[in-house]
C-alpha positions as CSV (number, residue, x, y, z in Angstrom):
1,X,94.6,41.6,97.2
2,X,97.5,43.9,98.6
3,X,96.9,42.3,101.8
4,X,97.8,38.6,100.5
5,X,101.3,40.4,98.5
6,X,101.9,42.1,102.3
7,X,101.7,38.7,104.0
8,X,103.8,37.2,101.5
9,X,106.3,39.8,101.7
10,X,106.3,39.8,105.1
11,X,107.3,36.3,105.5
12,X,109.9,36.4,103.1
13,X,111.3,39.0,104.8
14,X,111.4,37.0,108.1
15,X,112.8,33.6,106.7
16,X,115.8,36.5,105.3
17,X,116.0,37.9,108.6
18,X,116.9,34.4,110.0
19,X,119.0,33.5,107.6
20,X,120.8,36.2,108.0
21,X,120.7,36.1,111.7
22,X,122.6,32.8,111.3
23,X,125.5,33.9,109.7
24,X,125.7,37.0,112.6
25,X,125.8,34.8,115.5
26,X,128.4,32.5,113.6
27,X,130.4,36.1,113.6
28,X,129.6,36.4,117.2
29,X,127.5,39.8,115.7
30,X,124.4,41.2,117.8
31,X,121.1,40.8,115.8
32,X,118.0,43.4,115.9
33,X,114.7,41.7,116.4
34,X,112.0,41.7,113.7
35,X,109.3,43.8,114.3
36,X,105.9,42.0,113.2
37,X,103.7,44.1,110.7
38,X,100.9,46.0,111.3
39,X,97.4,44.6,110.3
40,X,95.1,46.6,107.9
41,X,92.3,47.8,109.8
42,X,89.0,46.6,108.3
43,X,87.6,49.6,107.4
44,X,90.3,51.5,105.1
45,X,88.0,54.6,105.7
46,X,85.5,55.6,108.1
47,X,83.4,59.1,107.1
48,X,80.6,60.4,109.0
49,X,79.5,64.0,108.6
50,X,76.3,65.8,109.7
51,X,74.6,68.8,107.6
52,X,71.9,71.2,108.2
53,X,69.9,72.9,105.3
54,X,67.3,75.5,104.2
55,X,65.3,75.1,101.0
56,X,63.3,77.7,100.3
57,X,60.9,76.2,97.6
58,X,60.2,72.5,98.8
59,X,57.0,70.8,97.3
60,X,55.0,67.8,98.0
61,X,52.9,66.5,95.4
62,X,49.2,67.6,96.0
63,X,49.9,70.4,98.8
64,X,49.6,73.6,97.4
65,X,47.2,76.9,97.6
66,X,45.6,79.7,96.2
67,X,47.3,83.2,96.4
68,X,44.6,86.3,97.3
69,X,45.8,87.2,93.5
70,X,44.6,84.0,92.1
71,X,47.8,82.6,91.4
72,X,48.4,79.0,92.7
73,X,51.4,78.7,95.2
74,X,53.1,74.8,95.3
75,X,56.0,75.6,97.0
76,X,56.9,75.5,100.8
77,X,60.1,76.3,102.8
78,X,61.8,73.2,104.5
79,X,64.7,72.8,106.7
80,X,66.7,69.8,106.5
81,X,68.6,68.0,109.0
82,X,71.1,65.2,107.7
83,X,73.2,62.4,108.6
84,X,75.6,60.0,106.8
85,X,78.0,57.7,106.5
86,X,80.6,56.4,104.1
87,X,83.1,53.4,104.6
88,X,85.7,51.4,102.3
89,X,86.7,48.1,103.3
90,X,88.6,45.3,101.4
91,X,86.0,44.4,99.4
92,X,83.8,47.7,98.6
93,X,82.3,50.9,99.9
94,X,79.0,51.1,102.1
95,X,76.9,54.4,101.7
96,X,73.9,55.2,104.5
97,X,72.1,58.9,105.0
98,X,69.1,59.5,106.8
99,X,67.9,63.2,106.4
100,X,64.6,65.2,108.4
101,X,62.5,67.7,106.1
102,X,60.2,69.9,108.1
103,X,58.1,71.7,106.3
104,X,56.4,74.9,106.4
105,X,52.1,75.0,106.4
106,X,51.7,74.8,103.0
107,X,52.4,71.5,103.4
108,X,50.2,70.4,106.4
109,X,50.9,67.6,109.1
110,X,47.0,65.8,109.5
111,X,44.5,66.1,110.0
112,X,44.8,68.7,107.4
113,X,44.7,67.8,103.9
114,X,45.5,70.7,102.0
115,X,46.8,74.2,103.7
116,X,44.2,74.9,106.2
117,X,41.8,72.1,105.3
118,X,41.2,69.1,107.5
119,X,39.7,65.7,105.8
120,X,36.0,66.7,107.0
121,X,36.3,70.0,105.2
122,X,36.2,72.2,108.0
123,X,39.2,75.0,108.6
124,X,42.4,73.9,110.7
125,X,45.8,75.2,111.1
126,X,47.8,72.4,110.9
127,X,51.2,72.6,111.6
128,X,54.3,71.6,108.4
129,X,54.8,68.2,108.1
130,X,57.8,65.8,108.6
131,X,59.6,63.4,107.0
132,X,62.4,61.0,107.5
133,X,63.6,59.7,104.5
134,X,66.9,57.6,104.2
135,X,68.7,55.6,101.8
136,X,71.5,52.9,101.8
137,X,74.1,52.0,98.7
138,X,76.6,49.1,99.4
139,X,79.1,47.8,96.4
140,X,81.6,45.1,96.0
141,X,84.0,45.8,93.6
142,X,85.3,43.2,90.3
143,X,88.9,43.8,90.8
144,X,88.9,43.0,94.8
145,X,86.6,40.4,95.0
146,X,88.5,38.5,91.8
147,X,92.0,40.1,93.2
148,X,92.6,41.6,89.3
149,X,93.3,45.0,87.4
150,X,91.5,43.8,84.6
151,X,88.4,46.1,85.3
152,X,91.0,48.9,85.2
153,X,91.6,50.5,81.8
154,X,91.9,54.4,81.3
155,X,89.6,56.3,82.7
156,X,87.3,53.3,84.3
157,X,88.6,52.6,88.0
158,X,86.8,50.1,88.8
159,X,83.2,47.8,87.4
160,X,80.9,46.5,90.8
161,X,78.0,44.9,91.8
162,X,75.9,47.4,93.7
163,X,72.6,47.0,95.9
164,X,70.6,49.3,97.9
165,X,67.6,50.3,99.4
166,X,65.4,53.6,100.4
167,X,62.6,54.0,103.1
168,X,60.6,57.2,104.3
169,X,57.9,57.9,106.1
170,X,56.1,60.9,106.8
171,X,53.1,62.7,109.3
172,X,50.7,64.1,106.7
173,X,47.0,62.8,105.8
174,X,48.9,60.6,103.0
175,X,51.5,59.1,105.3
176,X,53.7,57.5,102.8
177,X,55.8,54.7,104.0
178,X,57.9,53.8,101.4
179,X,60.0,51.3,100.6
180,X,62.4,50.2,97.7
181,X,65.4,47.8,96.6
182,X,68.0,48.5,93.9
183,X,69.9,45.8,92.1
184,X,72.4,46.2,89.0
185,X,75.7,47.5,88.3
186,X,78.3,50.5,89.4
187,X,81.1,51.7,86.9
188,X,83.3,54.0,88.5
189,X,85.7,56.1,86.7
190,X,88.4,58.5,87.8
191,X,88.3,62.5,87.1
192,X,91.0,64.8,87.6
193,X,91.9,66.7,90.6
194,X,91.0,63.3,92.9
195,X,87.5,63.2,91.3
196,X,85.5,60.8,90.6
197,X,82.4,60.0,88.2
198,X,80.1,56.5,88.8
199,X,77.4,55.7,86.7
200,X,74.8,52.4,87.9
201,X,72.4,51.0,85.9
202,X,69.9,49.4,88.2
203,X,66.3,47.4,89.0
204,X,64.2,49.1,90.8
205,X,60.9,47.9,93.2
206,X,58.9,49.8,95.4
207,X,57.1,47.1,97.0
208,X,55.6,48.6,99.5
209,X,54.0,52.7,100.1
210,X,50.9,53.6,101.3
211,X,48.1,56.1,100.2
212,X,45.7,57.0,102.4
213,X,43.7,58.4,100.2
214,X,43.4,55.4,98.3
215,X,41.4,53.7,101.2
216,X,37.9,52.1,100.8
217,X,35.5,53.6,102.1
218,X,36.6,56.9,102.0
219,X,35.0,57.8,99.5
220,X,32.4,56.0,99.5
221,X,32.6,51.9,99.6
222,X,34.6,50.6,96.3
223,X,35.9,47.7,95.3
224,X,39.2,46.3,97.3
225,X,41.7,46.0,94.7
226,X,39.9,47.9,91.4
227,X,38.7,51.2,92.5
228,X,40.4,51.4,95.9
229,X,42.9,49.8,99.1
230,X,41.1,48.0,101.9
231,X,44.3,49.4,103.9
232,X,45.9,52.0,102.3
233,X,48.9,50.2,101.3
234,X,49.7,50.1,97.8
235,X,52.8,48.2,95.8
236,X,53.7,49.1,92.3
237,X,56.0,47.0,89.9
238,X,59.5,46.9,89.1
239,X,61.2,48.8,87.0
240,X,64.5,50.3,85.6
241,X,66.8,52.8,86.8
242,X,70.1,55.3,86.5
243,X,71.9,56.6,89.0
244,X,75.3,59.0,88.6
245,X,76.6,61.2,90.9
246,X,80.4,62.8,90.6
247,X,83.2,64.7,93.0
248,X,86.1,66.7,92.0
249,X,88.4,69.5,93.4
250,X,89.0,72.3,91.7
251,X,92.5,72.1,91.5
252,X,93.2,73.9,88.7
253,X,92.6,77.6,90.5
254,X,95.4,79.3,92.1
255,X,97.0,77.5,95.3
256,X,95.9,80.5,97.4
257,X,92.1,79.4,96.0
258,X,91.9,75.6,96.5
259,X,89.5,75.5,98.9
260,X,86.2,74.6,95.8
261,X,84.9,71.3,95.1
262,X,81.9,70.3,92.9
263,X,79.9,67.5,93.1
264,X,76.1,66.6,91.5
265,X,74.0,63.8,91.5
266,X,70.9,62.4,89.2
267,X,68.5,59.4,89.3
268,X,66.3,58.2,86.6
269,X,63.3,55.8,87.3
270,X,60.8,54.4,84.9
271,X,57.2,54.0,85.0
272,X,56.4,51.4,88.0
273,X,52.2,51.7,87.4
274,X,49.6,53.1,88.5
275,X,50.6,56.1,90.3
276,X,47.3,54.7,93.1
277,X,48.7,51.2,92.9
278,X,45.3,50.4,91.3
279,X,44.2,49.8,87.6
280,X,44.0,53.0,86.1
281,X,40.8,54.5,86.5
282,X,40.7,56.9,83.5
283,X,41.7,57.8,80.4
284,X,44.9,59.2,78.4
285,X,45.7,62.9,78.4
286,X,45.3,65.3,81.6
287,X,43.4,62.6,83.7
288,X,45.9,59.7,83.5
289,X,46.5,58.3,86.6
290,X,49.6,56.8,85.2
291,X,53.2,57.3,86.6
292,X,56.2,58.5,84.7
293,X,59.7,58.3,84.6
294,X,61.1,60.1,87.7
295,X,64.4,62.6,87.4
296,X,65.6,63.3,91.2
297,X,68.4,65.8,90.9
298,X,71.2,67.9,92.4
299,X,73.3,68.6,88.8
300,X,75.7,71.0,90.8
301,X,76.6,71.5,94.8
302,X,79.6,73.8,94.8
303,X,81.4,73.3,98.3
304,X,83.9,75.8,100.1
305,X,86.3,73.7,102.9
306,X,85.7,76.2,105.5
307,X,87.8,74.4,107.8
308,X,91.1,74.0,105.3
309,X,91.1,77.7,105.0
310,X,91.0,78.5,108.4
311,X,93.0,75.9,110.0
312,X,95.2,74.0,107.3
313,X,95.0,70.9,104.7
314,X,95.2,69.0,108.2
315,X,91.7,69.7,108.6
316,X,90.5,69.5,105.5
317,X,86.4,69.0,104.5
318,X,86.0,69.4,108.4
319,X,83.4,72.3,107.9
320,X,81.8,72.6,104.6
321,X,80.1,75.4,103.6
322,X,78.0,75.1,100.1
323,X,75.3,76.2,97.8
324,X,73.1,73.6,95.1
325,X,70.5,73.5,93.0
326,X,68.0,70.7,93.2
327,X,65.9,69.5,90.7
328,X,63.7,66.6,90.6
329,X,60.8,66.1,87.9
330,X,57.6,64.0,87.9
331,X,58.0,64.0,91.8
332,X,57.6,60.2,93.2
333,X,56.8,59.1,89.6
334,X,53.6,61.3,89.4
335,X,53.0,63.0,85.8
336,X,53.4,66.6,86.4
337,X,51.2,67.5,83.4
338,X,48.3,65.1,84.9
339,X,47.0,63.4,88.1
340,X,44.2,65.8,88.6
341,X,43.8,67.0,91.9
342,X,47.3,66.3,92.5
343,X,49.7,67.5,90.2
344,X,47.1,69.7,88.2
345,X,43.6,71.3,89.2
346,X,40.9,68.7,88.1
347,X,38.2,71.4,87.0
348,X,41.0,73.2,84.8
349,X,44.1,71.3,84.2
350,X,46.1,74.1,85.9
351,X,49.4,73.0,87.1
352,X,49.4,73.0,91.1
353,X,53.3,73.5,90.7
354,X,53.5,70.6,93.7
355,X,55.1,67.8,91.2
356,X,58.1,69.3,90.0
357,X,60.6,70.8,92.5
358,X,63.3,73.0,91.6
359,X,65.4,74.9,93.7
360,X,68.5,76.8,95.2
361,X,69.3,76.1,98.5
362,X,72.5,75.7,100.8
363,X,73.8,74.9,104.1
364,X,76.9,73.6,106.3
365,X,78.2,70.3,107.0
366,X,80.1,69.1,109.8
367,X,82.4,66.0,109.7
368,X,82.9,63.8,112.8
C-alpha cells in the first residue's frame, strides 16, 4: 500500500533528521523542527450528486391502453428524482443510488389495475404510481487488498471482487418489493481522456418480490404453491449476470469545447423461472409464462459540464446538463413476445408494448 511506503519513508526521514541534528548542535548550528506528516483521510474520494429527470415513454409491464383509434398505447411519462453516492477508500470503491419514478395514469397507483380500471372492474381515476427503486455496488480491489501491480497490465487497471444488492418497491395493485444480491467479479480497465471501462461477470438471486396478482383466492381458491401464492410473495432462482458500464471525456475536441463526456451502461440477466414464481402453468409459444434474459440499458448519456463552462475547471461536473437513451428489453425478465395479459393481449397475441422500454430522455444533475 502507498500508505505503508509513506510511513516507512516518513521514518527514515526522521531518524536522518536526527542524525543530522547531531552533528548541528556539535557545530553549535540552530536545527528546524520536523513537521509530522499528514494522514490519508479514509475516504480518498467522497461524491454525492442529485439529478432530476423526464422520460417521456416510461412503461411498466402490464399497464397499457387502448387508443380511440384502436392502437394500443404502453407507454407513460415519468419524472425521476435521484440520489447517489460514490466513495474510494484504501481498499475499493462503494456505489449507492436511490431514484423516485412517478408516473403518469397510464400507469395507475391501486386500486386501479389497468388505466381507469379498479380490481372489481368498475371505472376509477387512479392517480400514476410510484416507485422507489435503489441499488448498492461495493468492490475491493486485487492489487490493494494483496498490496501488488500484478493485476495491472495494459489496458486492465485493476481485477476485484464485487458484491451488491437492489431493492424497490412500488404503490400499484402489483406492489412489487423486490429484492436481489450480486456476487462475482469486476475488471476495470482504463480508456483515454481519464475514462474508464468495467466489465463484472456476476450471480444473481432475487429471493424475494411479490405479485399480487398471484394471490389465492383471487381468482378463485387454487392451490398454495402450484397454481397460486397464499401471500403474494414469490422467489425465483438464481442465475447469471453482466454488468458494464464506461466514462470518458471527450478530450480530443478543441480546448474551447471540452466541456462533453460520454458514459453508458448495460446489464444482462438470465432466466431466474417462472416469471409468477410458480410452475409454469402453460405451454411453449405465446402463452409461456416463462422469464427471459433481461437487457437493462443506457448505451449512451452524453453530458455537458454546465458548471466548468460557466465558472472554470475549478468547478468542474458541478452542474451537469445531459441527454440518453434508455433501453431495457424483456422488462423484469418478462418475455416481451409472451406473458399474455401482460406483455401481449391474451385473445390476440398483440404486443401491449409495456415490456420493452426504449427511450430518450434528459435532465440536470447537481453535485454536493
Amino acid at each position: 500500500m502507498s500508505f505503508r511506503f509513506r510511513a516507512i519513508a516518513a521514518s527514515l526521514l526522521s531518524l536522518g533528521m536526527l542524525a543530522t541534528a547531531g552533528l548541528a548542535q556539535a557545530a553549535d548550528l540552530p536545527v528546524k523542527a520536523v513537521k509530522k506528516a499528514p494522514d490519508l483521510p479514509f475516504f480518498l474520494v467522497i461524491d454525492n450528486r442529485v439529478s432530476f429527470s423526464w422520460m417521456p415513454k416510461g412503461t411498466d409491464p402490464g399497464m397499457w391502453s387502448v387508443r380511440p383509434d384502436g392502437s394500443i398505447n404502453g407507454t407513460t411519462a415519468k419524472q425521476v428524482y435521484s440520489f447517489t453516492h460514490f466513495d474510494l477508500w484504501a481498499y475499493g470503491t462503494n456505489f449507492f443510488t436511490i431514484s423516485m419514478f412517478k408516473s403518469g395514469k397510464n400507469d395507475p397507483a391501486s386500486p386501479c389495475v389497468a388505466p381507469g380500471v379498479t380490481i372489481t372492474g368498475a371505472a376509477g381515476d387512479c392517480a400514476g404510481a410510484t416507485e422507489i427503486y435503489g441499488l448498492f455496488r461495493s468492490t475491493l480491489g486485487w492489487n490493494e487488498l494483496f498490496n501488488t501491480k500484478t493485476f495491472t497490465m495494459g489496458p486492465l487497471h485493476n481485477i476485484s471482487f464485487e458484491v451488491g444488492m437492489d431493492a424497490n418497491t412500488e404503490n400499484n395493485f402489483l406492489a412489487p418489493a423486490k429484492r436481489d444480491v450480486v456476487a462475482g467479479l469486476q475488471f476495470a480497465f482504463d480508456l483515454p481522456y481519464k475514462g474508464y471501462f468495467n466489465v463484472a461477470p456476476l450471480m444473481y438471486w432475487e429471493f424475494s418480490n411479490h405479485n399480487a396478482f398471484t394471490q389465492c383466492g383471487l381468482f378463485g381458491p387454487g392451490i398454495p404453491g402450484t397454481t397460486c401464492n397464499s401471500d403474494g410473495n414469490v422467489s425465483y432462482n438464481p442465475t447469471w449476470a453482466l454488468e458494464i458500464n464506461y466514462y470518458m471525456d471527450l478530450g480530443f475536441l478543441p480546448p474551447s469545447m471540452q466541456y462533453f463526456s460520454i458514459s453508458g451502461r448495460a446489464g444482462w440477466y438470465g432466466p431466474k423461472g417462472d416469471s409468477n414464481g410458480l410452475p409454469a402453468l402453460s405451454g411453449p409459444g405465446r402463452f409461456s409464462t416463462a422469464s427471459k434474459t433481461e437487457l437493462n440499458s443506457e448505451p449512451i448519456r452524453l453530458t455537458f459540464d454546465a458548471s466548468k463552462a460557466a465558472w472554470g475547471d475549478k468547478y468542474s461536473h458541478f452542474v451537469d446538463l445531459w441527454v440518453a437513451y434508455r433501453y431495457w428489453q424483456n422488462k423484469f425478465g418478462l418475455d416481451h413476445n409472451a406473458m399474455p395479459g401482460v406483455c401481449t393481449v391474451a385473445a390476440t397475441g398483440q404486443s401491449t408494448n409495456s415490456c420493452t422500454e426504449s427511450t430518450v430522455y434528459g435532465g440536470i444533475t447537481l453535485k454536493f
